[in-house]
Backbone as ProteinMPNN parsed JSONL, in Angstrom:
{"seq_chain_A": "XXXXXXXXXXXXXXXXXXXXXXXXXXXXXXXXXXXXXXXXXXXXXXXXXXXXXXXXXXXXXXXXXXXXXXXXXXXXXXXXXXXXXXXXXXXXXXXXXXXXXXXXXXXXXXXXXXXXXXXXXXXXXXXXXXXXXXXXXXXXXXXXXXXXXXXXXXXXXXXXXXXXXXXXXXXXXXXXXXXXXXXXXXXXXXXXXXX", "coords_chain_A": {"N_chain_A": [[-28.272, -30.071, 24.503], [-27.802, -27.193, 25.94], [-30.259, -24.087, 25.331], [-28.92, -21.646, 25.114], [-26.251, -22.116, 24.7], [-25.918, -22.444, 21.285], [-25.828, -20.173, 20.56], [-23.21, -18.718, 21.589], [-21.317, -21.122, 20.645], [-21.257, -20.596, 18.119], [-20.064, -17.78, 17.72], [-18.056, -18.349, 18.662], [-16.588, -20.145, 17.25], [-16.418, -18.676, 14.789], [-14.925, -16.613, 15.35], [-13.096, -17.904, 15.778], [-12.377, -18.453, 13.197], [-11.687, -16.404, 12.236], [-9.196, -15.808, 13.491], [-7.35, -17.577, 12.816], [-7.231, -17.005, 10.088], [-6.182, -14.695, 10.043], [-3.349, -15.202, 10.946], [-2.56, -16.376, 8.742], [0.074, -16.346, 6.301], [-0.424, -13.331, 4.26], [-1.227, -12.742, 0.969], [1.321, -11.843, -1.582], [1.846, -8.253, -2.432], [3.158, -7.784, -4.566], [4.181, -8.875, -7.751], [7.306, -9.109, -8.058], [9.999, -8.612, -5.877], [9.141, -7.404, -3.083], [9.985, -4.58, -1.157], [9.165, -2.284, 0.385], [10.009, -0.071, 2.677], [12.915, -0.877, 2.941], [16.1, 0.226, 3.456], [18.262, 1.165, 1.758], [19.72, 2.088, -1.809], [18.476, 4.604, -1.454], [18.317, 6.931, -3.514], [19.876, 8.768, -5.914], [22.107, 10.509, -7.851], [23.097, 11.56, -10.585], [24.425, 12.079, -14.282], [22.316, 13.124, -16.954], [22.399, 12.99, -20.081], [22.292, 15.767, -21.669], [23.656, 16.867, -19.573], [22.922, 17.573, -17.794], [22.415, 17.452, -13.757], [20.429, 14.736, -12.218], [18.497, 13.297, -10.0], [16.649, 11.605, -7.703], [14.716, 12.935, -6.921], [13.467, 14.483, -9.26], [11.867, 13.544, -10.261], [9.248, 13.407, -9.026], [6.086, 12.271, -8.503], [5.902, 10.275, -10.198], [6.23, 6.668, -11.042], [9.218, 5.344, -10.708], [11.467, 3.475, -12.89], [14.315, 1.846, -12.661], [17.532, 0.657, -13.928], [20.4, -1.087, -14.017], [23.058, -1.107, -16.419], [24.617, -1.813, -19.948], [25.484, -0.214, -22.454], [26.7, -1.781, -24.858], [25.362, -4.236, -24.555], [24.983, -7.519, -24.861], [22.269, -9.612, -24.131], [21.067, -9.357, -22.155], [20.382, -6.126, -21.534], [18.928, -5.228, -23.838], [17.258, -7.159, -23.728], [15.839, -6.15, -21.024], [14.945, -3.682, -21.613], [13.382, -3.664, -23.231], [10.85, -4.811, -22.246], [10.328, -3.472, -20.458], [9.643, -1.126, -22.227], [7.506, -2.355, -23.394], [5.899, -3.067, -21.207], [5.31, -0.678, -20.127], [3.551, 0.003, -22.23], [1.105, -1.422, -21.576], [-0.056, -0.343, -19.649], [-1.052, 1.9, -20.468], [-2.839, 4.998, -19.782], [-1.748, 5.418, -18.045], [0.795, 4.602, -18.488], [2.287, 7.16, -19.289], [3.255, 8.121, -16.303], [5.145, 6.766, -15.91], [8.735, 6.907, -15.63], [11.273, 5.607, -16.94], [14.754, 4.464, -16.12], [18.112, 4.304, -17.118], [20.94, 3.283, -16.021], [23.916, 3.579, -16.526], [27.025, 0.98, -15.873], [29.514, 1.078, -17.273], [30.888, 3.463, -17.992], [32.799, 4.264, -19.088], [32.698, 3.574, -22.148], [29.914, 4.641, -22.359], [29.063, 6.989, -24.087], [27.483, 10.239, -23.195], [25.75, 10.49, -25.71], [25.976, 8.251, -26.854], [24.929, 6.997, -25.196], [21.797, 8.164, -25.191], [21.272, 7.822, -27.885], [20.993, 5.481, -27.646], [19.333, 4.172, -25.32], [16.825, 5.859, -26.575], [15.937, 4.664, -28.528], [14.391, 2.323, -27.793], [12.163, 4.028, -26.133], [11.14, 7.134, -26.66], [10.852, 8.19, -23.814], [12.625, 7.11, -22.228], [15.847, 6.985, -20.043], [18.859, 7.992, -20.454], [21.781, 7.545, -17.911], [24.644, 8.846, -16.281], [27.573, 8.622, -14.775], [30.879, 9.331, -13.763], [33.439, 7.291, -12.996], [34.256, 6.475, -10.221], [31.845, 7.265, -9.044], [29.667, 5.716, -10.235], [30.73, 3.024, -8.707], [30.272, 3.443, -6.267], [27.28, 4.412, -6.327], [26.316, 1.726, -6.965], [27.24, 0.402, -4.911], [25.981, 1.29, -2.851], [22.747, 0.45, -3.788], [23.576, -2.207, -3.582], [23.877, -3.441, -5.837], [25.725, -5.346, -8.341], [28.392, -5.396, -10.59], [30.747, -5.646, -13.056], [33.591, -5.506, -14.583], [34.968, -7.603, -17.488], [37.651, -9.007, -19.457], [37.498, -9.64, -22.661], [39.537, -11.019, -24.685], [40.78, -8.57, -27.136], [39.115, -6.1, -25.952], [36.267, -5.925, -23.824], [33.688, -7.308, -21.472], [30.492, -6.781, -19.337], [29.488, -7.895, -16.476], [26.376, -7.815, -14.629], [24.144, -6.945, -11.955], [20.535, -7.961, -13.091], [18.23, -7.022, -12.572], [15.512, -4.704, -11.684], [15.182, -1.809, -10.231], [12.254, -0.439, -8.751], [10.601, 2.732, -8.179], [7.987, 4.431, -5.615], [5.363, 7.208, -6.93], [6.01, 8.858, -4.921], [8.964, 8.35, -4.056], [9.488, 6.242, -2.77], [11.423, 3.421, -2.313], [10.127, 0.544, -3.539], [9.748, -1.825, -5.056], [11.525, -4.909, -6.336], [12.236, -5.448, -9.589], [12.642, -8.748, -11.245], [14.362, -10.521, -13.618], [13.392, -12.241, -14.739], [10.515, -12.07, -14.629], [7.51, -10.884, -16.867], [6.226, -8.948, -19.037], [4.053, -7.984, -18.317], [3.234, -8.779, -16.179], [5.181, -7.153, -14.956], [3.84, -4.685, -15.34], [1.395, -5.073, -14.37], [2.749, -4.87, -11.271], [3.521, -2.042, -11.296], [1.152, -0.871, -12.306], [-0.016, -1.112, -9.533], [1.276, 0.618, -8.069], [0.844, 3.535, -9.247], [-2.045, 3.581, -9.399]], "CA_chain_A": [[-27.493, -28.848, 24.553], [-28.768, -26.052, 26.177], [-30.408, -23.652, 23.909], [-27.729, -21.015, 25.205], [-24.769, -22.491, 24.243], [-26.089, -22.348, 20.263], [-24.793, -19.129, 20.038], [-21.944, -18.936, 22.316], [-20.79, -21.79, 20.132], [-21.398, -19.811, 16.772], [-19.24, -17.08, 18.174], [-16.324, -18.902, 19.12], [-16.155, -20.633, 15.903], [-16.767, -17.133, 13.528], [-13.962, -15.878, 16.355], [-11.186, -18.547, 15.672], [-11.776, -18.672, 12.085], [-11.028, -15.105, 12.037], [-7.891, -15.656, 14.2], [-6.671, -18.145, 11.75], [-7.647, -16.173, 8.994], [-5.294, -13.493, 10.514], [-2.343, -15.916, 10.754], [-2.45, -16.88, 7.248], [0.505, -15.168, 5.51], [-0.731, -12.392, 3.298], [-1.163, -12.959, -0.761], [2.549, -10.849, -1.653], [1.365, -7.531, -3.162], [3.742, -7.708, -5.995], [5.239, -10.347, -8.492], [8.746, -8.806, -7.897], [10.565, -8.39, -4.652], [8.647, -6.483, -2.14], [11.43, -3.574, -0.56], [8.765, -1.475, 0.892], [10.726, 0.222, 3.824], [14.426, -0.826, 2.6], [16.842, 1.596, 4.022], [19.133, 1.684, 0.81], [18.984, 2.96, -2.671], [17.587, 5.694, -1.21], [18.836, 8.145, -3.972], [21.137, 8.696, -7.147], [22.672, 11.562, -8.099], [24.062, 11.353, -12.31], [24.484, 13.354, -15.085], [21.92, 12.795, -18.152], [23.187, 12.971, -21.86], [22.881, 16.798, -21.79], [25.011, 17.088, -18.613], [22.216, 18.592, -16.128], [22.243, 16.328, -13.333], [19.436, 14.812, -11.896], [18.055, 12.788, -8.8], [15.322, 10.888, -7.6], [13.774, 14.191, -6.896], [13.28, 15.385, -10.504], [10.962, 12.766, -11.014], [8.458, 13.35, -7.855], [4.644, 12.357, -8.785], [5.864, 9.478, -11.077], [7.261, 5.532, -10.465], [10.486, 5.367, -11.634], [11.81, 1.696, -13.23], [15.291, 1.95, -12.596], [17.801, -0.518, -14.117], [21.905, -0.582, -14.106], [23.295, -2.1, -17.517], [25.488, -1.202, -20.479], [24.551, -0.384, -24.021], [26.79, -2.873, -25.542], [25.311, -5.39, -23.431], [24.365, -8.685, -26.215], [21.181, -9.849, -24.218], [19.825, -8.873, -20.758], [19.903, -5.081, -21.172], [17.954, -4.695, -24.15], [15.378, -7.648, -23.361], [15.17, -5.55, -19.955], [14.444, -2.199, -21.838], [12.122, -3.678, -24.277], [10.152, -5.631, -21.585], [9.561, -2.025, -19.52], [8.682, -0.21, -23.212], [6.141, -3.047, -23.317], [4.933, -2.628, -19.83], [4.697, 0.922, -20.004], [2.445, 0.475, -23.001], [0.011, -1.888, -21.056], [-0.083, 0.686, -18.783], [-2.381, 2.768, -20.927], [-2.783, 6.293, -19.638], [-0.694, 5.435, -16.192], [2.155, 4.802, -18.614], [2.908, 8.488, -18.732], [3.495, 8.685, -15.331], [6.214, 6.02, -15.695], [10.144, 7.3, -15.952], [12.42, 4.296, -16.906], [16.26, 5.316, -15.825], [18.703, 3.2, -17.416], [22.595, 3.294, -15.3], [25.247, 2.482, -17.277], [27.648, 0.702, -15.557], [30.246, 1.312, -18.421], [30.528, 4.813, -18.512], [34.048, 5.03, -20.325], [32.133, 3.566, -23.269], [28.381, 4.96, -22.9], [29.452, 8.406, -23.724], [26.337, 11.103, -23.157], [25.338, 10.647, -27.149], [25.17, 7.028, -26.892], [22.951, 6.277, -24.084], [20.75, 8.667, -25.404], [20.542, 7.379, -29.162], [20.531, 3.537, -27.163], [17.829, 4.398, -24.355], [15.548, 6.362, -27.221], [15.822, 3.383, -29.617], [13.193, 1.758, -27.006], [10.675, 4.659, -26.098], [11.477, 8.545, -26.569], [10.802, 8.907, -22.628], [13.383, 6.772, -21.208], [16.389, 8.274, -19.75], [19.908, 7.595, -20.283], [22.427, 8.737, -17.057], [26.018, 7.862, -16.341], [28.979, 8.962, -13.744], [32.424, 8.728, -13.527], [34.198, 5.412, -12.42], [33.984, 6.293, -8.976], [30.429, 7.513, -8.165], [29.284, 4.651, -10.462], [30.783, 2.48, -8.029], [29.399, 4.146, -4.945], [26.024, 4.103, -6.227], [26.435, 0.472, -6.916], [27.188, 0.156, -3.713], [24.408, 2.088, -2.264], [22.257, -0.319, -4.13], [23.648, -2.971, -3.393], [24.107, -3.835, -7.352], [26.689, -6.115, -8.763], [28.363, -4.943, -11.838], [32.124, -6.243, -13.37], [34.375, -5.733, -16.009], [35.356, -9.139, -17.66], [38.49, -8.749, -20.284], [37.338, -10.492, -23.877], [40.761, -10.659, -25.317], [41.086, -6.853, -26.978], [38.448, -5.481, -25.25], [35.942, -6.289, -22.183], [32.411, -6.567, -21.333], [30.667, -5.938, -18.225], [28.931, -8.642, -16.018], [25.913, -6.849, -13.726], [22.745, -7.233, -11.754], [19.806, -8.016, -14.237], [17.57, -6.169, -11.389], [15.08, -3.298, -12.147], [14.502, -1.332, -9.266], [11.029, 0.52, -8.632], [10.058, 3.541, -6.778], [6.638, 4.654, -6.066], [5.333, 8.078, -7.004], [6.462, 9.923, -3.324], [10.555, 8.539, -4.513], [10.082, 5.57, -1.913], [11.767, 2.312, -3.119], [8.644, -0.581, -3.156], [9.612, -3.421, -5.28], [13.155, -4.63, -7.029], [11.59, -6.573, -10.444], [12.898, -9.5, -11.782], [14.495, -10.369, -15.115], [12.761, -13.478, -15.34], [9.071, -11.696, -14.726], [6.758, -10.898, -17.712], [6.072, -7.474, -18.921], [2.425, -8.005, -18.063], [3.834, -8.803, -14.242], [5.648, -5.798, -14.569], [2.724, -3.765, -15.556], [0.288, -5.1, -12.614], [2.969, -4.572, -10.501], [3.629, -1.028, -11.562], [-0.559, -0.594, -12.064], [-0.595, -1.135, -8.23], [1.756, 2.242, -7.511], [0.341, 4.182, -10.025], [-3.424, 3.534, -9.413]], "C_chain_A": [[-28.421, -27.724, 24.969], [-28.99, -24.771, 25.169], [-28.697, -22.147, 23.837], [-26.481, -21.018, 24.486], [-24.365, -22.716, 22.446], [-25.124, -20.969, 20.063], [-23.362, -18.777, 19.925], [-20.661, -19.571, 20.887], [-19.981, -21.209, 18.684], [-20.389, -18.445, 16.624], [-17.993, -17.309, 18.191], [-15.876, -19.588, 17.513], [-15.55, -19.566, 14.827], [-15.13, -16.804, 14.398], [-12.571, -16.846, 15.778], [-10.953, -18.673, 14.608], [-11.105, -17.057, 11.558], [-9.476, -14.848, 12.46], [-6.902, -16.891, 13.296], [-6.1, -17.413, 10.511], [-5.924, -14.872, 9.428], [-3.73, -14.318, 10.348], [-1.669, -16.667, 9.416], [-1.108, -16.234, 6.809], [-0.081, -14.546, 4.241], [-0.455, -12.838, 2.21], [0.307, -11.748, -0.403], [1.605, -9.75, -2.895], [2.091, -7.453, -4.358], [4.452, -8.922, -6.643], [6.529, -10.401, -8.596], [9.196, -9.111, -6.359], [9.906, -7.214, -4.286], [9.852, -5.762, -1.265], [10.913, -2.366, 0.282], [9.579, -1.079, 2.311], [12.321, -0.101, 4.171], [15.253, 0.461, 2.984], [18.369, 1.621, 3.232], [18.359, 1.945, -0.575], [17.777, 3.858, -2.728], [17.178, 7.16, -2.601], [19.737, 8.024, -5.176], [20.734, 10.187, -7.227], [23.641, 11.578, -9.59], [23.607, 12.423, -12.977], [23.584, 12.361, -16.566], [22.311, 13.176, -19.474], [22.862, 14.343, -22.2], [23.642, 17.316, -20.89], [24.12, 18.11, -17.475], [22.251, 16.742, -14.973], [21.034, 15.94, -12.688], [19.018, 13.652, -10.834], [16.557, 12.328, -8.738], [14.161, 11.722, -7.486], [13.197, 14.971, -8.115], [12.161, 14.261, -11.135], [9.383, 12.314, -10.057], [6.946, 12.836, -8.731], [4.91, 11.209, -10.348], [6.368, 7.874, -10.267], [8.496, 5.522, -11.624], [10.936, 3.804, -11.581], [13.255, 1.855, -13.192], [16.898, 1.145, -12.94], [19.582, -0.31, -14.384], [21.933, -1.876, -15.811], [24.615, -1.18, -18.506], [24.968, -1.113, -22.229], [24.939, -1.599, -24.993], [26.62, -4.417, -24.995], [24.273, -6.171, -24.822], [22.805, -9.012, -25.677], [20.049, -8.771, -22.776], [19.528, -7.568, -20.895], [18.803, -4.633, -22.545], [16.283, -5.741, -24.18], [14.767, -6.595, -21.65], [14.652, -4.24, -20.381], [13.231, -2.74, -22.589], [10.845, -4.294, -23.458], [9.564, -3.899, -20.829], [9.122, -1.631, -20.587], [7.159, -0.989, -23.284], [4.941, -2.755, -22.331], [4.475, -1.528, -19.49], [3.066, 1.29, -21.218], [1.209, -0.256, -22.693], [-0.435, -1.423, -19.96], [-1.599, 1.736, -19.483], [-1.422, 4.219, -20.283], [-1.791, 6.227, -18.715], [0.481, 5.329, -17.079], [2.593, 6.379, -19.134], [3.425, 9.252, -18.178], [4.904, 7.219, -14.84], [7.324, 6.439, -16.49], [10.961, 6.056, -15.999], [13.424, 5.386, -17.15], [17.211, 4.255, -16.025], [20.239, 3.684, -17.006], [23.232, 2.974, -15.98], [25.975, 2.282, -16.411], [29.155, 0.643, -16.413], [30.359, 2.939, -18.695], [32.094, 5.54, -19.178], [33.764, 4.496, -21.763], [30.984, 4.215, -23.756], [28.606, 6.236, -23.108], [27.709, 9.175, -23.655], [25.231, 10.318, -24.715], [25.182, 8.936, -27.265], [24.463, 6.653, -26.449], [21.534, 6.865, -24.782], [20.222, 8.251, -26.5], [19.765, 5.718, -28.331], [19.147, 3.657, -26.352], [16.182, 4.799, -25.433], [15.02, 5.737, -28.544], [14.365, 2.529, -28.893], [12.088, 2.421, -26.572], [11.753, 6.117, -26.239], [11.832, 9.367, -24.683], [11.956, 8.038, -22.332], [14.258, 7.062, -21.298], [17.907, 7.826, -19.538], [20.713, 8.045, -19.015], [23.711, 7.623, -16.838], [26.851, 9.254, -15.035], [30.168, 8.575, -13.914], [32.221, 7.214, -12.985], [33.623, 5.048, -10.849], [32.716, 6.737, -8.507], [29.338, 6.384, -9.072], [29.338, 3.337, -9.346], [29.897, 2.521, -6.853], [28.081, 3.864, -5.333], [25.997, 2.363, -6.479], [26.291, -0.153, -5.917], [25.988, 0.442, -3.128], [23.212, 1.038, -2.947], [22.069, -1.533, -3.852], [23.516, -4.216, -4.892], [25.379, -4.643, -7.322], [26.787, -5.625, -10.323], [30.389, -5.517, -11.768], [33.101, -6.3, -14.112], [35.138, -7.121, -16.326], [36.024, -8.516, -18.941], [37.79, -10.049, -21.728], [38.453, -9.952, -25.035], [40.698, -9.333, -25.553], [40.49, -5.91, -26.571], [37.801, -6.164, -24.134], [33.967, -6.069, -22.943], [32.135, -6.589, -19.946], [29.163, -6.948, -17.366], [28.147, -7.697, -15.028], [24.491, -7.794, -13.831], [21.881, -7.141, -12.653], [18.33, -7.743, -13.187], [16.881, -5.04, -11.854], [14.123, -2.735, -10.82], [13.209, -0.167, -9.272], [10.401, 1.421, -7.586], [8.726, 4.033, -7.244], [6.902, 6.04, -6.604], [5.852, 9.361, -6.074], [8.019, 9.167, -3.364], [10.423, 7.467, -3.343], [10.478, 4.026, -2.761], [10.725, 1.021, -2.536], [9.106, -1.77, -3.332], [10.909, -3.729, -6.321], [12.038, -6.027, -8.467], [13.05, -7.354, -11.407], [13.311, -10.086, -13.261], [13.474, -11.314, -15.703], [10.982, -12.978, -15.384], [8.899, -11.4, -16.617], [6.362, -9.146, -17.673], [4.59, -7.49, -18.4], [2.754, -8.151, -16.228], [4.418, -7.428, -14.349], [4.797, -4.53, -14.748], [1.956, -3.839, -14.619], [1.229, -4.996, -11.37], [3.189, -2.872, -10.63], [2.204, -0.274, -11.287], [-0.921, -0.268, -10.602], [0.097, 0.242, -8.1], [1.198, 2.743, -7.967], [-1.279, 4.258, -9.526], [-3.88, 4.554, -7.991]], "O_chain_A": [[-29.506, -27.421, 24.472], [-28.132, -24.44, 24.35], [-27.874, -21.886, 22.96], [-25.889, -20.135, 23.866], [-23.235, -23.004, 22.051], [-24.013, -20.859, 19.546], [-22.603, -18.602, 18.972], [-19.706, -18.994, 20.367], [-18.816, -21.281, 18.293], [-19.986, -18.105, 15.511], [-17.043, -16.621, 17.818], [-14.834, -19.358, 16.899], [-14.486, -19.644, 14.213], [-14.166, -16.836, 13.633], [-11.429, -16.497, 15.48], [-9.796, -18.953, 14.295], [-10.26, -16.796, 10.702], [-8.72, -14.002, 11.981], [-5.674, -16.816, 13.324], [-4.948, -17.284, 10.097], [-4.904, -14.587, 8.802], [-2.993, -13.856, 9.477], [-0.621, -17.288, 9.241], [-1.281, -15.049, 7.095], [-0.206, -15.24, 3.231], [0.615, -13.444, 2.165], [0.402, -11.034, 0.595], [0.947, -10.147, -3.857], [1.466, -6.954, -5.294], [5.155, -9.751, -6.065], [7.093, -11.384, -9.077], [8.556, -9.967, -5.749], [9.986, -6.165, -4.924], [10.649, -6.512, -0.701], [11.679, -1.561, 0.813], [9.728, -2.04, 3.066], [12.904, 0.218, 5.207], [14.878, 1.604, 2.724], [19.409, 1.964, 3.793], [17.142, 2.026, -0.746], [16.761, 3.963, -3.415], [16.254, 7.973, -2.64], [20.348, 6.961, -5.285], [19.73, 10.828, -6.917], [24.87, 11.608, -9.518], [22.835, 13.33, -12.665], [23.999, 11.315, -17.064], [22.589, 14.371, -19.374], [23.149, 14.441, -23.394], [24.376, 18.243, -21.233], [24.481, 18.986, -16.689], [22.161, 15.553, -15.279], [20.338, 16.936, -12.496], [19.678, 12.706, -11.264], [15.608, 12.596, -9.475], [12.999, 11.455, -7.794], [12.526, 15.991, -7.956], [11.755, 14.231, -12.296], [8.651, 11.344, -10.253], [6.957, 13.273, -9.882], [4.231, 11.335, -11.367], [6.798, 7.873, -9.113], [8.58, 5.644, -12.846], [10.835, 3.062, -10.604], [13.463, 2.171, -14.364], [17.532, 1.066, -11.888], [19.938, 0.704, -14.984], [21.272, -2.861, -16.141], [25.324, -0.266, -18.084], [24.256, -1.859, -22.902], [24.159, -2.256, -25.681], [27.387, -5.38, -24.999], [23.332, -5.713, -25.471], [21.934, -8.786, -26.517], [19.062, -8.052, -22.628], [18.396, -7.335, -20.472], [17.932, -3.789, -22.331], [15.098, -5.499, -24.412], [13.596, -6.433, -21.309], [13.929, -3.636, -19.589], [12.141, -2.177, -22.487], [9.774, -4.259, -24.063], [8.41, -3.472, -20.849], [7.898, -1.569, -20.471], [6.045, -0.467, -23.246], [3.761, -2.423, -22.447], [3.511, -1.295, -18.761], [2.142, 2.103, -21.201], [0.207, 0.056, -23.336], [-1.22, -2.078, -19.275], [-2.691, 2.069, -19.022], [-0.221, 4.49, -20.245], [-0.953, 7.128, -18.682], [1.434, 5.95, -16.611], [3.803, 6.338, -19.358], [3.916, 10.336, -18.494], [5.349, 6.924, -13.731], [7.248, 6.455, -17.718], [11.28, 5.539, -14.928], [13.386, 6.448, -17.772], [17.223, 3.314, -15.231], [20.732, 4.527, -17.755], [23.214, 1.763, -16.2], [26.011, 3.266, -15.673], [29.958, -0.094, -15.842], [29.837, 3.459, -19.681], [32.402, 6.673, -19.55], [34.527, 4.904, -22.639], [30.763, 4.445, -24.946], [28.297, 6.879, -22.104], [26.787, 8.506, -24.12], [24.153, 9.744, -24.56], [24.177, 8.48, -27.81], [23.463, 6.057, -26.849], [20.478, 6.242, -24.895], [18.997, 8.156, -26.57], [18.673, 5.154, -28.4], [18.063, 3.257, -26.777], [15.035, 4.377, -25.284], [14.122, 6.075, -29.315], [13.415, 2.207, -29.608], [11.026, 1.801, -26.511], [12.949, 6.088, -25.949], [12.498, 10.338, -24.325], [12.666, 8.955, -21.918], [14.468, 7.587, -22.392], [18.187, 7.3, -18.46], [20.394, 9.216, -18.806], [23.851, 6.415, -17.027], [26.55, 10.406, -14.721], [30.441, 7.416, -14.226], [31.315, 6.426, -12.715], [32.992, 4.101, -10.381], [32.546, 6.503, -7.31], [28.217, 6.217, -8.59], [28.321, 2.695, -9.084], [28.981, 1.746, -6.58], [27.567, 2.971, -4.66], [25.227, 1.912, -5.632], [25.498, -1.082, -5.764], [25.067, -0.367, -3.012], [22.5, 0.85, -1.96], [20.975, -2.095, -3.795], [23.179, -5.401, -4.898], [26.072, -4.612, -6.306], [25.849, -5.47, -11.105], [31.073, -5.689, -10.759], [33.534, -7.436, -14.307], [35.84, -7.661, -15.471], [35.388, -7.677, -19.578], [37.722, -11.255, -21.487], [38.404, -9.035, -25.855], [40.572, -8.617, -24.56], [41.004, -4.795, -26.663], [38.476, -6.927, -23.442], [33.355, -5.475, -23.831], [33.081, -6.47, -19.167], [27.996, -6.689, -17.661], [28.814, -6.811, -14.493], [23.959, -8.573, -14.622], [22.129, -6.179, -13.38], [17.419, -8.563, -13.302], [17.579, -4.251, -12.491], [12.971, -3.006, -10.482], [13.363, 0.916, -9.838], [9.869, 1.103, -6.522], [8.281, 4.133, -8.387], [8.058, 6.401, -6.823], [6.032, 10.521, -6.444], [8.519, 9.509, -2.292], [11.396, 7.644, -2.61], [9.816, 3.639, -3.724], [10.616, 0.667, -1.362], [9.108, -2.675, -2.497], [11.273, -2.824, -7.072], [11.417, -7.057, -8.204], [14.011, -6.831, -11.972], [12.4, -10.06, -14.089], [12.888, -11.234, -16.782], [10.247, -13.559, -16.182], [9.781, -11.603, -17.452], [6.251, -8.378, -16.717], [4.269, -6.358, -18.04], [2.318, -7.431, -15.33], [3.908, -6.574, -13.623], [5.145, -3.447, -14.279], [1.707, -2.844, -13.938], [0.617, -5.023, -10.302], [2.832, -2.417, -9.543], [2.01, 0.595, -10.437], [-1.798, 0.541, -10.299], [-0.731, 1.148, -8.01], [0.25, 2.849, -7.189], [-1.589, 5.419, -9.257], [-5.066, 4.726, -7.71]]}, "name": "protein", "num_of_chains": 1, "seq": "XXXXXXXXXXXXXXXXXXXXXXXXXXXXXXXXXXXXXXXXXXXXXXXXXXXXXXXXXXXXXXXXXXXXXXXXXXXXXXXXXXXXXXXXXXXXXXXXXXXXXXXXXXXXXXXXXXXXXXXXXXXXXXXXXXXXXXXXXXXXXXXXXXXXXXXXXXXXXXXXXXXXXXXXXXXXXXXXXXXXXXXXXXXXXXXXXXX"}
């Protein structure tokens, strides 16, 4: 071999493992659903349990955990609140800068005074909000949520996405988390906006 072609060689190799390397798909930055650049749930617009209303904008320079449910909901909504109080507290100092926003989808039962005792049963910061029938819907929509009223003989309950959507600190929507994740997943995924 000519001595030349030592290098050459050494080059082309370093060169294609890099071009492999490149073709790899990427580790996923989060343990949820990645949504970075989603062109819905841009936005909500509800009224919180003293009746100011408030928007994705009232919460600028934080991530917001965002989650639709109902208070008299038997399992998923309060393992999903108690799983974010958790995650907020393995958060440390960054959990400060985390707003959990809990939707009722029920809002001819959650009146103002309940969400707020139900939501502050799990941390003092998180944030009850509710709407009429019809802009419940709509944002539902806008989401792209699933939510249902199911009749149980003299009353009803209320079948819905078990979904907790997350925006970063600048109100853009990043990552939709999972019921089945781990509050410790939901904390290193949160850790990553925050940091």
């Amino acid at each position: 071999m000519h001595p030349i072609d030592l290098p050459r060689r050494r080059l082309l190799v370093a060169g294609s493992a890099a071009l492999l390397a490149a073709c790899q798909p990427a580790a996923p930055a989060f343990h949820g659903i990645d949504l970075t650049g989603a062109d819905y749930a841009q936005d909500f617009r509800l009224r919180d349990p003293a009746g100011r209303t408030r928007t994705l904008a009232d919460f600028k320079g934080q991530a917001v955990l965002l989650f639709f449910g109902f208070t008299q909901c038997p399992d998923v909504c309060p393992t999903a609140l108690a799983r974010a109080a958790q995650a907020k507290a393995l958060l440390g100092e960054l959990g400060a800068r985390l707003q959990v926003v809990f939707v009722t989808v029920d809002p001819e039962r959650d009146t103002p005074q309940v969400l707020q005792a139900y939501t502050k049963a799990f941390d003092e910061s998180f944030l009850g909000l509710y709407g009429s029938l019809d802009e419940t819907a709509e944002l539902a929509r806008n989401f792209k949520a699933y939510y249902k009223k199911v009749p149980t003989g003299a009353s009803y309950t209320m079948d819905h996405t078990a979904l907790s959507y997350v925006y970063d600190p600048a109100g853009q929507l990043r990552v939709v988390l999972r019921h089945d994740q781990t509050a410790e997943q939901y904390a290193q995924d949160l850790r990553r906006l925050l940091a």
